[in-house]
Structure formats: structure tokens, C-alpha cells
Backbone as CSV, one residue per row, in Angstrom:
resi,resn,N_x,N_y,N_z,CA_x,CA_y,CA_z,C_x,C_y,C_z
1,UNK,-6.864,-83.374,86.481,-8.007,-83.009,87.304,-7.521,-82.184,88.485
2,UNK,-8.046,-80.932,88.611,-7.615,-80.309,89.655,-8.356,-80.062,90.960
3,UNK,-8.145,-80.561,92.357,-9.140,-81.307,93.333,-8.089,-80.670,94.449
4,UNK,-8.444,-79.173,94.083,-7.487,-77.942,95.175,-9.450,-77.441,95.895
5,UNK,-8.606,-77.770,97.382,-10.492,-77.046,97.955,-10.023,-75.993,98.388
6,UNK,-10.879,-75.109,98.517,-11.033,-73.647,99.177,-11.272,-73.801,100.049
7,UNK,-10.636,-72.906,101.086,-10.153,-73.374,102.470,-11.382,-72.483,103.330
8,UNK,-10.564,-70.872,102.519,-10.959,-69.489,103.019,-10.625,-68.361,101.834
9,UNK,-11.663,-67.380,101.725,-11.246,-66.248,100.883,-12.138,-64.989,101.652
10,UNK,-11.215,-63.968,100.913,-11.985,-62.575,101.316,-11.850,-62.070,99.735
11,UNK,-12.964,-62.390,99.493,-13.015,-61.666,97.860,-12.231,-60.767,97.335
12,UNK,-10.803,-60.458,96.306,-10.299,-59.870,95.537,-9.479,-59.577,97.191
13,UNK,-8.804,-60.025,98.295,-7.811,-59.871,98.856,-6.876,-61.166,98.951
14,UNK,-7.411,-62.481,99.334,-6.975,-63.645,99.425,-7.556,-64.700,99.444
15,UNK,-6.911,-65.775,99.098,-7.526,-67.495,99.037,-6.592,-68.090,99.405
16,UNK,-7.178,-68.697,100.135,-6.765,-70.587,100.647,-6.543,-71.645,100.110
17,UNK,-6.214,-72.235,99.040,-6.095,-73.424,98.609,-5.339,-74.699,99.498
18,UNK,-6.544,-75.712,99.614,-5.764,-77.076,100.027,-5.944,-78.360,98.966
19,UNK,-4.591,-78.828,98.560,-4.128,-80.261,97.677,-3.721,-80.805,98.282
20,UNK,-4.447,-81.826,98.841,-3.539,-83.355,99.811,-2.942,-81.971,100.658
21,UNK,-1.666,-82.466,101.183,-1.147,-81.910,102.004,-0.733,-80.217,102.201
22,UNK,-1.012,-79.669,100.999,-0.169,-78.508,100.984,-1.309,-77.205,100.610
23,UNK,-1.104,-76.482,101.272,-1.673,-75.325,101.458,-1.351,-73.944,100.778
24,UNK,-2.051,-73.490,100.051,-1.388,-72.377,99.007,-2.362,-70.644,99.005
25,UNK,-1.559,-70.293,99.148,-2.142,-68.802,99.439,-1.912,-67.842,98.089
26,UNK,-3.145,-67.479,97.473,-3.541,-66.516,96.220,-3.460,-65.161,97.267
27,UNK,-2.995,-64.315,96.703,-2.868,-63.390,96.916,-3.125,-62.106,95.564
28,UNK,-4.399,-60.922,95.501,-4.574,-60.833,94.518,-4.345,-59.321,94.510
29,UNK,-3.785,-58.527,93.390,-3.326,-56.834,93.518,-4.065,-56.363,92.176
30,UNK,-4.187,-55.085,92.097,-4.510,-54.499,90.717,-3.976,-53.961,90.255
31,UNK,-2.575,-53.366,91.121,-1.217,-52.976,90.044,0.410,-54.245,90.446
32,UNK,0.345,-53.758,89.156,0.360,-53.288,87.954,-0.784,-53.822,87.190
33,UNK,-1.016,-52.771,86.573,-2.480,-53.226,85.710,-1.934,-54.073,84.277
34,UNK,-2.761,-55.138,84.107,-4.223,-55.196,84.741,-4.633,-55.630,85.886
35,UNK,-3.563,-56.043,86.540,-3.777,-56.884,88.263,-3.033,-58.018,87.769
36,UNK,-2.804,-59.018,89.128,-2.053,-60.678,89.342,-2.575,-60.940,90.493
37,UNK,-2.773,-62.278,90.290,-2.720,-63.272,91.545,-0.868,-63.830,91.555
38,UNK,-0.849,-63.470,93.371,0.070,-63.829,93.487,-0.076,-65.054,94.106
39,UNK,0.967,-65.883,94.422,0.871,-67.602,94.545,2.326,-67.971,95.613
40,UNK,1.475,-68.448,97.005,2.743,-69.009,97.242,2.399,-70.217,98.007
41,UNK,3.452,-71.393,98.149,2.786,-72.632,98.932,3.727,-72.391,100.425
42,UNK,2.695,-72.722,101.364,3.165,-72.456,102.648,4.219,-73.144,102.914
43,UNK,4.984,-72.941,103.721,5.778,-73.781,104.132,5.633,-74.287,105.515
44,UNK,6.379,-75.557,105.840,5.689,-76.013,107.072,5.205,-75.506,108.425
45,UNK,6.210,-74.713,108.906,5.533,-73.458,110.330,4.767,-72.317,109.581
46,UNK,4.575,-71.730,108.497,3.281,-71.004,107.859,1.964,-71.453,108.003
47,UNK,2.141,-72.687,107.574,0.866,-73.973,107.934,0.682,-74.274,109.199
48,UNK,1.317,-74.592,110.263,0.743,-74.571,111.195,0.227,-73.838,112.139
49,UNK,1.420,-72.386,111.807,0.625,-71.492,112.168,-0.622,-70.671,111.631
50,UNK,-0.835,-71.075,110.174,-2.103,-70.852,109.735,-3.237,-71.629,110.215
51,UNK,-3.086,-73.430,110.044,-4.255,-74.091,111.010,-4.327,-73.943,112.537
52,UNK,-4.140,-73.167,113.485,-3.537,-72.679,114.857,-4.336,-71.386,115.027
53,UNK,-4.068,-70.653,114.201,-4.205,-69.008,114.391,-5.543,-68.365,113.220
54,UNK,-5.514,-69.107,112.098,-6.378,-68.419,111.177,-5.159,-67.539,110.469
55,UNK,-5.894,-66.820,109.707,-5.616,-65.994,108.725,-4.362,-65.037,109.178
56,UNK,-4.580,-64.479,110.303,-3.978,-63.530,111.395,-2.217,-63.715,111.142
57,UNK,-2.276,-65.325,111.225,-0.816,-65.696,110.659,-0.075,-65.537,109.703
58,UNK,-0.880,-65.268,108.622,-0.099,-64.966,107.660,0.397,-63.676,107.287
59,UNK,-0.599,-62.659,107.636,-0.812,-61.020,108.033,0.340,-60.874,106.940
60,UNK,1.875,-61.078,108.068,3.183,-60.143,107.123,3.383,-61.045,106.150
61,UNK,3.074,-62.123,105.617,3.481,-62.517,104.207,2.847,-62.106,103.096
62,UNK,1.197,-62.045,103.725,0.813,-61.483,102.547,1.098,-59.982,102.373
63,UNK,1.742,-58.948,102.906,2.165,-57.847,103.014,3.280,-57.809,102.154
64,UNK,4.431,-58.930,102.597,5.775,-59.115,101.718,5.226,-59.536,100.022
65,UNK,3.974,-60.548,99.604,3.942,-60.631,98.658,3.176,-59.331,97.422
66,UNK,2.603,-58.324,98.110,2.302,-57.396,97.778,3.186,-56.757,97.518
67,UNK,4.176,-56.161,98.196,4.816,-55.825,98.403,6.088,-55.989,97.286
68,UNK,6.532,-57.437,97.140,7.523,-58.105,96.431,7.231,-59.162,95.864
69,UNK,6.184,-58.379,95.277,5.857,-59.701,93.850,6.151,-60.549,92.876
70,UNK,7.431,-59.616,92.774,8.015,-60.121,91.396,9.093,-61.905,92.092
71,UNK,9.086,-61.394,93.568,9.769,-62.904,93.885,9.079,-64.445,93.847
72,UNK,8.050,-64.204,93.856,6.733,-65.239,93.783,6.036,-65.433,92.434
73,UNK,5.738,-66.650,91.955,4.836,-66.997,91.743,3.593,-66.307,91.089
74,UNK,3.383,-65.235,89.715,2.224,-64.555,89.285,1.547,-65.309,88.206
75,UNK,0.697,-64.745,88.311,-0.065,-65.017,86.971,-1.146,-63.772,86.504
76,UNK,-0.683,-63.173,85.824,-1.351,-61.914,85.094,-2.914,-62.071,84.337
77,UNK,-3.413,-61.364,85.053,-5.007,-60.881,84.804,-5.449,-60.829,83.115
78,UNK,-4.635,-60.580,82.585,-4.830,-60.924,80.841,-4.624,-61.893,80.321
């Protein structure tokens, strides 16, 4: 059973996921086509500076995971 809540999203840029304690950020691109969600779980000062600051905090990670996808966590659109 999967009992992940949505925190926050901006449609086809990012999501929020919270499980019990841990906080996970979708991150979504359209290249390489066909597109990926990228996936990463915060780590502890990510998280607090995400519940602290909002979204604002994460700014350069989700930049790095765009960026450097292939180090994270995908799951392909097909």
C-alpha cells in the first residue's frame, strides 16, 4: 500500500512526496524523449531547509538533477 502524500507540485516541473518521515522530490524533463521523472529523497538539511524556506530551497538541486540525471534515481515515461 502506498500512503506517500503530496506535499506540493507545479505541474510537469516538480512534486513533493511525504512517507512517515522522508521527503522525496519528483523532478520531471522531456528529454531525452520520451521524458523521466527524476527521484531523489532529501536528505536531512534539504528537509529542513525545505520545511523552513519552501520550495526556494531546493532551487539548485533541482537544477543539478536536470542537469545530471543519469546520477539519480529515473523512471522513463514509456
Amino acid at each position: 500500500m502506498n500512503n506517500k502524500k503530496l506535499l506540493e507540485k507545479k505541474d510537469w516541473e516538480y512534486y513533493i512526496f511525504q512517507q512517515n518521515d522522508i521527503l522525496e522530490l519528483l523532478v520531471t524533463v522531456e528529454k531525452p524523449n520520451p521524458g523521466l521523472d527524476i527521484i531523489h529523497q532529501l536528505n536531512t538539511s534539504e528537509k529542513e531547509n525545505y520545511l523552513k524556506m519552501g520550495i526556494q530551497a531546493l532551487e539548485d538541486r533541482i537544477k543539478d538533477m536536470k542537469e545530471n540525471f543519469s546520477w539519480y534515481k529515473v523512471n522513463s515515461w514509456r
